[in-house]
Every structure is written in C-alpha cells, then in structure tokens.
C-alpha positions, 0 to 999 in steps of 0.5 A, a space after each residue: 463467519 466471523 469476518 474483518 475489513 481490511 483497507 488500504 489506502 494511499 491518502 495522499 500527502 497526509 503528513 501536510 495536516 500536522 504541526 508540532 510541539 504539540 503535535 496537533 492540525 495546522 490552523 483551519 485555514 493554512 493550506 498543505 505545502 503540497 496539495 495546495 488544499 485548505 487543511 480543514 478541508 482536508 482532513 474533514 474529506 480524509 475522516 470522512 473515508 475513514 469513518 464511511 468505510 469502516 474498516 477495522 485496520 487501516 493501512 496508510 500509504 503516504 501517512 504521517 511520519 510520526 505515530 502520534 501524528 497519526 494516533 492524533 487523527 484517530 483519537 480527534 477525526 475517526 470514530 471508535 478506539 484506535 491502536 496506530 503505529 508508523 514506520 517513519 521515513 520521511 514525509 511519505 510514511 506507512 503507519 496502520 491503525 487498528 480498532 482498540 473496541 473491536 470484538 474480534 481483535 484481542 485486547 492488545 491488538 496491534 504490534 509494530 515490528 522495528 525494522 532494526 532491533 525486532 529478530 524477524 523484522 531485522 531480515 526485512 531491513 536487510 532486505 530493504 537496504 540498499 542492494 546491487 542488481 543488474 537491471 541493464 542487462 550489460 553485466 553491470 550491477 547497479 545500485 539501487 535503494 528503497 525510498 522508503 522502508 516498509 511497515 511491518 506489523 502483527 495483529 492478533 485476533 480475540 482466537 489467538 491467531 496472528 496476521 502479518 502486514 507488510 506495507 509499502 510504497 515504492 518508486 514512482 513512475 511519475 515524471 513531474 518536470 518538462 524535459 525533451 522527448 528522449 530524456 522523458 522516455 530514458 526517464 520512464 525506463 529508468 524508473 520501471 527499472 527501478 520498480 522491477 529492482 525493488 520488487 524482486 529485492 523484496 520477493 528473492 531476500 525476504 517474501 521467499 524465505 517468509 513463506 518457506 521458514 518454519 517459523 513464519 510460513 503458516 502465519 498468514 501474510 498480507 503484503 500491500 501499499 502502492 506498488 506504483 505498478 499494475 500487471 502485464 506490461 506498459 511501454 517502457 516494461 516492455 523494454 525490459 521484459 518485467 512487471 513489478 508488481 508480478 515480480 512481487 507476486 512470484 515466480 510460476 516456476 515457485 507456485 506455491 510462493 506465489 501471493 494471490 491478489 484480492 482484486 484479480 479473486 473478484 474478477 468473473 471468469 470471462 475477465 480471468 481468462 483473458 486477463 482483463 484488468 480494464 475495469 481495475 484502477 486505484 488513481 486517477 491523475 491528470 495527465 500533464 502531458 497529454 492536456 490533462 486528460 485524466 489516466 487511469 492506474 491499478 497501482 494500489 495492491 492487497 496480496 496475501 499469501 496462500 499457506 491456508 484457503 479462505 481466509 480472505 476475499 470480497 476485495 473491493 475498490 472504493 470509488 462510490 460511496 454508500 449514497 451512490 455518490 462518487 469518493 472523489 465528488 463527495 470527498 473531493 480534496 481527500 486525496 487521488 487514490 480510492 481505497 482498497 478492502 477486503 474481508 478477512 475470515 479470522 477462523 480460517 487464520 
C-alpha cells in the first residue's frame, strides 16, 4: 500500500511572522501584533510540528496571506522540497503545501484552482458569495457572507490520479468583549446562525453538484479546515435545531452525498453507537468567562467524500509528540489547535 499523510492544522495567526519587501521574518525579537509571542519562538514551535509530524501535504488554516509568505517558511524552517499556493483573504488565509521530493506525488504536484477565473473553481466563488437565507425562521432572508474564501486546490499522484481539497475557515463562535448576559447570548445565536448559513450554502450550491456531476464525482474530495463547530447540538444550536458542520456533511435523506469524517471512522464501536465525541477535541482556550478554565473543542475537521472505498482512514489528532511529550508542552507558542492527519491510499484514488 502506497500511503500519503494528509495534516490539516489551524497555526494560529501565522501571518504575524512575516514582513515584506522582501518577504522575510520579522526581526527574532519583535513580538506578533496578535499572539503577543516572540516571533522567533514562534516559528521555531510552529517548524517544529511541521517537520515532527511529517505529513506530505499540509493544509493551514489562519496561514499567510501571500503564497510567497508561505513558500518562505517551507523554503527557510521545514525540511524537504515544497510546492505551496495560498488563497488570500486577508490575515487569516488558507494556503497548502506540498512535498516537491516525495516518490509518490508527481513531478508537478500541486495545482492551486483561482476561484475567479479556474472553469470549475468559478462555482465554488459563486457559492461563496454573499447569499440570502432565512436563518430566523420568520420568513425574512438574511444576508449573509464568507469571511474568508476557500482553498481549492488539485494534487496529482506519481499513478496519475487526482485529489481535490477544499479548505476552509469559517465564522467563529467566539465572543472576545464583556457585554451583558443577554446580549452575549443573542451574540451566541446569532453566530451558530451564521455557521449553520455558510455550511448549508457551501453543501446546497457547490458540494451537492461536486459529488453529482459527471465530471467531478469520481475525483476524490477532501474538504477540511475550522469549521468553528463540532456535531450534535450545544446550547444556542439547540435554539435552532442545527448543526454546521452536519449540515456540511449532508443530509440523511442524500446518503450517498453525505461526506464521511476520519475522526468519527477511528472511534470504537461502543463510542459510534452512542455517539460519543468526548475523547474528540482540536483546541483548547481559556474560557474568559468561566475564570479561565480551559474548554475543550472539535472544531477542526477532515471529511472526504465517499464515490470510492478505502482511500483514506487512520484519522488522528496530534496533541502528543512522538517523545511522549504533550504539543502544547513541547511546542508551547505554536499555536492553540492540534493538528489533525490521516492517511491516503493513493491506489484506491
């Protein structure tokens, strides 16, 4: 079995590493505008997942925003040849890498679809554009948007088969000033609903006719990056009846649509049964509201459709390193996710 390692990894304000003209680090002992961590810090903890890990392709969630910014950080911190391409949108972008000297890839690996001009790609900007949908249920339709466009992206293997990746990051559920009690929880709403609005957007005008048209169905799909969500429902989705990142997944009443998710595949069967998702979580934070105390999320996701069997499995969230030690202890200013992997079988793509 010939076998890829897939990451995906939200790293967490990377964009504050980099100056420019020329592109290059900020000086070792300038601090990021966002994390308030010294930059040299940062990027020895941040190269230190990359290249402990291992993976062949990398998706980064809250990236660069340039593509040379992150061709920089593979060509001058990451071991190995690297191929990276970034879909900008602002400070938090999406970008990929991957591996230039990897026997199982092709010579030219990687292929980064504009979302404007690409005849394919073009669907999923229109998708992403700002839409209209009644998320109140009062028969008003509310405007909504993407914060941030997605990553669309080919890689061709050295058998000649293609792998697609969309990558995303959508609205947070976060609430970072004080505010009274129901204006916090209208807040909270608000932002689920707005969750639940992008994901179905993305599954009704683009995943639906990805995994129905002709010339798209076959081609195995990855979509991942931080959906801000995990299933079943917390307090304000119950509110609303919906998950998003279920909505993403697809609809019970489509089965063969719906995308499968690597962390649910390596759960035992105990834990499927009852859906269990406890032992499941991407980021850890500090709960300002609750003193600090630190919450638990599985908000970072890798799902993959289903239009051929076995092609990838073996999902796995990296909170401990290989020496036993925990990420967050070894490398303690790379960021607040864990990363997520899998493997990809490159003869069942």
């Amino acid at each position: 079995m010939s076998t890829l390692k897939f990451a995906l990894w939200n790293a967490e304000w990377m964009n504050e590493l980099f100056a420019n003209n020329p592109i290059r680090y900020h000086d070792s002992d300038k601090k990021g505008y966002m994390t308030k961590q010294n930059i040299a810090d940062r990027i020895h903890d941040i190269a230190g997942v990359v290249n402990e890990v291992s993976a062949d392709i990398w998706v980064f969630v809250e990236g660069p925003n340039q593509t040379e910014e992150l061709q920089y950080f593979f060509d001058t911190s990451v071991n190995g040849a690297w191929y990276c391409a970034v879909q900008s949108s602002g400070a938090q972008s999406i970008g990929i890498a991957v591996r230039a000297d990897s026997n199982l890839l092709a010579e030219n690996p990687l292929t980064w679809h504009n979302l404007k001009t690409a005849e394919y790609a073009s669907k999923l900007d229109i998708a992403t554009n700002e839409f209209r949908m009644d998320t109140d249920n009062d028969a008003v339709m509310e405007v909504h948007k993407f914060e941030r466009k997605p990553l669309y992206a080919s890689v061709k293997t050295k058998n000649d088969k293609t792998l697609n990746i969309i990558g995303v990051h959508l609205k947070s559920k976060g609430i970072f000033n004080a505010m009274e009690w129901s204006k916090w929880w209208s807040k909270a709403d608000g932002n689920r609903k707005k969750i639940v609005a992008q994901c179905h957007q993305l599954r009704i005008a683009f995943l639906d006719d990805y995994l129905t048209n002709d010339e798209t169905k076959n081609i195995p799909l990855i979509v991942c990056g931080d959906i801000n969500d995990g299933p079943g429902f917390d307090t304000s989705e119950m509110k609303i009846s919906a998950s998003g990142v279920e909505r993403l997944m697809g609809s019970i009443w489509k089965p063969n649509l719906t995308l499968g998710n690597v962390m649910y595949d390596v759960l035992n069967e105990k834990k499927k049964a009852k859906l269990d998702f406890e032992e499941l979580y991407t980021a850890s934070f500090a709960d300002p509201i609750f003193n600090n105390k630190y919450q638990k999320a599985w908000i970072d996701h890798i799902l993959y459709s289903r239009a051929k069997d076995g092609w990838i499995g073996q999902g796995e969230i990296i909170e401990t390193m290989a020496n036993g030690e925990k990420i967050y202890k070894k490398y303690p200013k790379s960021s607040d996710h864990f990363p997520v992997t899998c493997l990809i079988d490159i003869d069942k793509l």
